[in-house]
VOGU-3710 file (C-alpha; in Angstrom, 3 decimals, decimal comma):
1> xxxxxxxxxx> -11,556/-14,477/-9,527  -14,319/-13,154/-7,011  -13,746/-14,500/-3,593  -17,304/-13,639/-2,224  -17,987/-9,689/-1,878  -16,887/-6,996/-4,027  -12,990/-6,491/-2,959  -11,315/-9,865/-2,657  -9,422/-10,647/-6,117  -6,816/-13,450/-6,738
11> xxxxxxxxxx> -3,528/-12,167/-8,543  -2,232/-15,538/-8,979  1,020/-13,745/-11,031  2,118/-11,729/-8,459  4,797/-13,416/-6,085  4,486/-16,674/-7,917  6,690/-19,700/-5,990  8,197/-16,871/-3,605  7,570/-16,695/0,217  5,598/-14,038/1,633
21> xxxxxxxxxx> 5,662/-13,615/5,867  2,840/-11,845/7,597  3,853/-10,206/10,940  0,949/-9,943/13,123  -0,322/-7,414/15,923  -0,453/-7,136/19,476  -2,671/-10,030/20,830  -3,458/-11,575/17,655  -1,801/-14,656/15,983  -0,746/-16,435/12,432
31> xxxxxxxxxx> -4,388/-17,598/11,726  -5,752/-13,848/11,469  -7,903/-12,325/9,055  -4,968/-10,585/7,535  -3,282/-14,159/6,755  -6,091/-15,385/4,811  -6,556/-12,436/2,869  -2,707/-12,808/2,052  -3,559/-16,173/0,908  -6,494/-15,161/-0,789
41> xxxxxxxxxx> -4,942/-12,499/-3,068  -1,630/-14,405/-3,674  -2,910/-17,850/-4,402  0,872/-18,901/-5,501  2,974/-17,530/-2,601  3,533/-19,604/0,210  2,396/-17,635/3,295  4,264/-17,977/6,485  2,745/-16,026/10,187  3,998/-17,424/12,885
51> xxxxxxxxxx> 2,522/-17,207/16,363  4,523/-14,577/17,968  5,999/-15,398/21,800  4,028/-12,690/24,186  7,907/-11,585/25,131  8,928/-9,222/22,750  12,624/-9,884/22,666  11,837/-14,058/22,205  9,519/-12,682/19,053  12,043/-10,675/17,253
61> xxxxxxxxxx> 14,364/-13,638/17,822  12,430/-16,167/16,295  10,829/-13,381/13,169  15,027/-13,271/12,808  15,617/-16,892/12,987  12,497/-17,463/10,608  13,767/-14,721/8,518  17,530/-16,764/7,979  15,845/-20,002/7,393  12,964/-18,736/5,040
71> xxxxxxxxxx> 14,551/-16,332/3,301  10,765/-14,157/2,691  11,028/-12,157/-0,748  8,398/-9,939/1,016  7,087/-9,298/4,792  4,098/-7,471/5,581  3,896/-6,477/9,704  0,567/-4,780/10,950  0,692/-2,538/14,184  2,874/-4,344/16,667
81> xxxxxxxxxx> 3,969/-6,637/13,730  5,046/-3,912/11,901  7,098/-2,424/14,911  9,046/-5,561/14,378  8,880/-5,793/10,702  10,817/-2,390/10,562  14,002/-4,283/12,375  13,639/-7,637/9,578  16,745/-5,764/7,494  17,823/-6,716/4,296
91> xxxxxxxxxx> 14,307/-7,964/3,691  11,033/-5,983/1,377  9,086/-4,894/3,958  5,269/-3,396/4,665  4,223/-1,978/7,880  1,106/-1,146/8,016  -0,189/1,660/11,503  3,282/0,092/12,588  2,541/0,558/16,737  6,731/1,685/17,369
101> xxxxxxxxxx> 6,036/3,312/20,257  3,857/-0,075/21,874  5,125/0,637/25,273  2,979/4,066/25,448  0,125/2,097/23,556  -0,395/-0,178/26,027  -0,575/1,834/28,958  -2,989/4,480/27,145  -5,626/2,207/25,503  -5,767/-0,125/28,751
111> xxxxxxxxxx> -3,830/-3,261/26,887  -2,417/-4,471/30,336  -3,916/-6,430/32,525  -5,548/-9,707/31,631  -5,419/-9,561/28,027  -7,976/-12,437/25,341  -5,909/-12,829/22,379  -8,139/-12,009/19,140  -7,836/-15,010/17,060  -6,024/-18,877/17,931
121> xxxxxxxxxx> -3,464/-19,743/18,281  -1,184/-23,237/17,452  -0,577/-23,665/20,948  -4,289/-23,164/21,832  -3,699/-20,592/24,721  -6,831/-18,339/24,971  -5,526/-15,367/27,634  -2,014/-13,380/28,716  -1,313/-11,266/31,161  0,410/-8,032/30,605
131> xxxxxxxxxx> 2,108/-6,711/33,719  4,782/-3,869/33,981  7,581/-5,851/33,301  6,055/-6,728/30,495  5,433/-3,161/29,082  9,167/-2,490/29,728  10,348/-5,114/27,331  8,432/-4,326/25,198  9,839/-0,457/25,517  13,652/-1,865/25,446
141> xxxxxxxxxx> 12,627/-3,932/22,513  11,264/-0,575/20,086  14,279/1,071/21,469  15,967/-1,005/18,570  13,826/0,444/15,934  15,595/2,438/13,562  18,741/1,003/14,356  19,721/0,565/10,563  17,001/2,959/8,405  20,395/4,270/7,282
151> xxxxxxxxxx> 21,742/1,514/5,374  22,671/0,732/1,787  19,494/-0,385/0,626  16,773/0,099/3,360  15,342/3,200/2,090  13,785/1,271/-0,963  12,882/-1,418/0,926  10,319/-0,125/2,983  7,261/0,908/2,631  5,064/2,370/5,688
161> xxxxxxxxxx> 1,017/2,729/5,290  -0,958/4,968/7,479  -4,879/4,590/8,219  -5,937/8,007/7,879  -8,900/7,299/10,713  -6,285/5,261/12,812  -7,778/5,658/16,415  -4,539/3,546/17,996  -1,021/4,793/16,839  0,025/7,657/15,154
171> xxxxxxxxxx> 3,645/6,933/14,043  4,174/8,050/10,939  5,874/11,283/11,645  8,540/9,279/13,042  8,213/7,086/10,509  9,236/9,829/7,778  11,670/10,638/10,058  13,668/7,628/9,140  12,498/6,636/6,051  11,336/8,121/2,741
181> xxxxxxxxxx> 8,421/5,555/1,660  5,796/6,685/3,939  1,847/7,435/2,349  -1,644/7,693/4,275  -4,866/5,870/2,833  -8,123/5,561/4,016  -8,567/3,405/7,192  -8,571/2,653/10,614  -6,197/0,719/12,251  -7,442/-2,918/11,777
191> xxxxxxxxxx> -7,376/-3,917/7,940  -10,519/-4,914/6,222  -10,680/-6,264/3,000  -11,305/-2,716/0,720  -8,188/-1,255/2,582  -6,202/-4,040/2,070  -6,945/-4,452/-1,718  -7,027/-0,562/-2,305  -3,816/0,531/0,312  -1,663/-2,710/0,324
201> xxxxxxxxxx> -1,877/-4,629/-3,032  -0,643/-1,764/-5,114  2,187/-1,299/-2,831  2,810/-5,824/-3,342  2,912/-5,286/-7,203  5,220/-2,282/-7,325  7,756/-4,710/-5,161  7,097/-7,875/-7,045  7,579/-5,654/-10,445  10,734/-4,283/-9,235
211> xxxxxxxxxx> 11,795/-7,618/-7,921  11,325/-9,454/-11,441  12,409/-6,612/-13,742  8,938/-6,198/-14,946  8,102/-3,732/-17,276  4,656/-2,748/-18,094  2,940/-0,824/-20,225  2,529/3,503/-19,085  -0,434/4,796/-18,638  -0,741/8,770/-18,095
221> xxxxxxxxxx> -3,860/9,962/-16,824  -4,690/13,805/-16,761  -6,145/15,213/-13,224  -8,574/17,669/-15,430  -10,261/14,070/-16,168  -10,968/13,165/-13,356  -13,835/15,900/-11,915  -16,907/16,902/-13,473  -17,534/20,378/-14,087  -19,228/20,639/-10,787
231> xxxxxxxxxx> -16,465/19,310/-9,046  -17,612/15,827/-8,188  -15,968/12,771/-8,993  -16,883/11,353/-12,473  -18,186/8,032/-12,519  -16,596/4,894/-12,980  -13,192/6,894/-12,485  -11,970/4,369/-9,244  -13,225/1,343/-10,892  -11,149/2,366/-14,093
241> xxxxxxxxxx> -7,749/3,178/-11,791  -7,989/-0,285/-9,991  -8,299/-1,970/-13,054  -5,727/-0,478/-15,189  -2,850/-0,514/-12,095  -3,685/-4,307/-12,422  -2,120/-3,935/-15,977  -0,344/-0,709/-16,612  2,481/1,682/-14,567  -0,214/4,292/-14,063
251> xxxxxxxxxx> 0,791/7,585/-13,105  -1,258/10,584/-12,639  -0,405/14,235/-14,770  -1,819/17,776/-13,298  -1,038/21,171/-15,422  1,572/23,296/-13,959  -0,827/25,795/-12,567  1,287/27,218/-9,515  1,249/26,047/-5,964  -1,892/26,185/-5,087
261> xxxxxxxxxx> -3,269/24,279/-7,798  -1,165/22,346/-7,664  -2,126/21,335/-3,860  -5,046/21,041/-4,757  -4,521/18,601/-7,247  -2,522/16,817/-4,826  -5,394/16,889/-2,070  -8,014/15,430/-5,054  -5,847/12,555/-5,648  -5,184/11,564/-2,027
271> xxxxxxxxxx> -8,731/12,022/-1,502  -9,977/10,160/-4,231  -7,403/8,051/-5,601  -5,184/7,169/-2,191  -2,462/4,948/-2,295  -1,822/4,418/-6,406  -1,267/8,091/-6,598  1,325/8,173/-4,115  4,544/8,895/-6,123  3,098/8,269/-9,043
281> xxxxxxxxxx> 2,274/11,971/-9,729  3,914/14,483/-12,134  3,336/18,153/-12,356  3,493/18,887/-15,943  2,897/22,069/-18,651  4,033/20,059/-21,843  2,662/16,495/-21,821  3,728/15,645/-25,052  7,430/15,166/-23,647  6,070/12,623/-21,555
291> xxxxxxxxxx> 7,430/8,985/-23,493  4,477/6,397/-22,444  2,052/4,359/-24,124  -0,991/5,619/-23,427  -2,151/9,693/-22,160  -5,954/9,440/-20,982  -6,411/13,403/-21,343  -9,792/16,012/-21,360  -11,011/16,710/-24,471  -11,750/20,278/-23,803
301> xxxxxxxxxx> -9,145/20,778/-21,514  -6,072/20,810/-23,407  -4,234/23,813/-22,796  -1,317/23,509/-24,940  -1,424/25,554/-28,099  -2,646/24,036/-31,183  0,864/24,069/-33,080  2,254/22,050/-30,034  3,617/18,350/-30,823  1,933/15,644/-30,242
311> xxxxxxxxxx> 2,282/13,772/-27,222  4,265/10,494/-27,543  1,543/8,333/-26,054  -1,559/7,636/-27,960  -3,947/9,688/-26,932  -7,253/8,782/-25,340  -9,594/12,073/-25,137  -12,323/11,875/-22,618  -15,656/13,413/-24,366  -14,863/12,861/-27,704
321> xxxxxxxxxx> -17,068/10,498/-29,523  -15,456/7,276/-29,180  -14,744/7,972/-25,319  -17,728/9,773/-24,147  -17,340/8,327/-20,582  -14,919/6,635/-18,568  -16,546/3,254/-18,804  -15,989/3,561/-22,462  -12,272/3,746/-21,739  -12,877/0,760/-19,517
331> xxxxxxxxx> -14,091/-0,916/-22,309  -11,054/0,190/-24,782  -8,714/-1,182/-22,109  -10,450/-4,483/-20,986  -10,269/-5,372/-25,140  -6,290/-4,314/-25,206  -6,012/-7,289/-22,425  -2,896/-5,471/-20,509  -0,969/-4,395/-23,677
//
């Protein structure tokens, strides 16, 4: 269902009777936009954000306590939030521009000081003050990041997300450093509703899938299908990815072309595609050994020779009569229902 512009959508399914936990930023609070998006998109979670303590140890200790009591099947931590989402272990975790190095933040982008927080809170206070005591437990505090990246487990767990036009942190080198789930999308450093829906929900249904076992349907889609001869993006391409990841395991297929192609393949899909490309690209020369359900391929692009099998997928060719565009393939998909 529409939730008033063109991004918000419910996905009522998705984390159904489990407990989600939103970690927020630096001066912000449980009641921000972020929360009610949360609630927006996953109607039947319940949605805990509590107002974080300006003392950074006192937070972590109650997002731990919180954590014991709750038990959260997922936690999503923006900036400063996800600085202390990272040390949540044992827990499916999000961070999104997580601010690790806060400390340095605060000093460059004038956070000290008298400081307005940017939404209310429970307890009603409007200001803080950030002094230099402050800033140093806040430093001792990210000094504990990282502390267990290493164990059984974590790696899978989570997941970082990078705004590509982030003007505030720039962590994700270190990031990578420590763990292996790290992608960029496009955004600045404060959500808004198209990066959340485009960056972030994809990410929420690949954990809730693996979470309940789900298995769904595999969509390949061939890179050549994507462009126009001319090189521009064909139309109705994005509208067609967000609605089949909604249904399908998508996963993207470029021709074995060498290196450079290939990056540039790569490049194409992070620029046009973000987030649901991320690891769910293959570099291929013989697409019919690919086992799926469905191979969305070009027409007059196959470049496997005519005696080659067919693939094991049924085959969608863009161009050909019965798919002359992409929004005919919408069309074939929206009347399969998900199967």
């Amino acid at each position: 269902m529409e939730q008033g512009n063109q991004y918000i959508k419910q996905f009522p399914e998705l984390f159904d009777g489990k407990t989600v936990m939103y970690v927020h930023g630096f001066g912000s609070s449980g009641q921000s936009g972020t929360v009610n998006r949360i609630r927006q998109v996953l109607p039947q979670a319940t949605v805990i954000a509590p107002d974080l303590p300006i003392h950074p140890q006192e937070a972590l200790d109650l997002l731990q306590d919180t954590c014991r009591k709750q038990k959260p099947h997922l936690i999503i931590g923006t900036s400063m939030g996800g600085m202390f989402a990272e040390m949540l272990y044992g827990f499916d975790r999000i961070l999104i521009n997580p601010a690790f190095g806060i400390a340095d933040t605060m000093s460059t982008h004038g956070l000290t000081g008298k400081q307005q927080f940017f939404s209310p809170r429970k307890d009603g206070v409007q200001e803080f003050y950030v002094d230099k005591a402050l800033v140093k437990e806040y430093r001792a505090v990210s000094e504990q990041n990282f502390a267990h990246s290493a164990d059984s487990g974590e790696q899978q767990r989570v997941f970082g997300l990078f705004g590509d036009s982030d003007e505030l942190v720039h962590t994700q080198p270190l990031f990578s450093s420590h763990y292996l789930q790290a992608a960029t999308f496009h955004g600045e450093h404060r959500m808004n509703d198209s990066s959340f829906m485009h960056a972030v929900m994809p990410v929420v249904r690949w954990i809730d899938d693996r979470q309940e076992g789900r298995e769904r349907p595999i969509v390949y889609i061939g890179t050549e299908t994507l462009m126009q001869a001319d090189g521009m993006l064909r139309s109705s391409v994005q509208k067609a990815v967000r609605m089949l990841i909604e249904h399908y395991q998508v996963y993207f297929v470029a021709y074995d072309e060498g290196a450079k192609a290939n990056a540039l393949a790569a490049d194409m899909l992070q620029q046009y595609i973000g987030i649901p490309a991320w690891s769910h690209t293959i570099v291929a020369n013989q697409r019919h050994l690919l086992y799926g359900d469905y191979l969305i391929q070009g027409r007059c692009s196959r470049r496997w020779p005519e005696h080659e099998p067919e693939p094991m997928a049924t085959a969608i060719e863009l161009g050909s009569d019965t798919f002359k565009s992409w929004d005919d393939i919408i069309e074939y998909f929206e009347r399969l229902g998900g199967q």
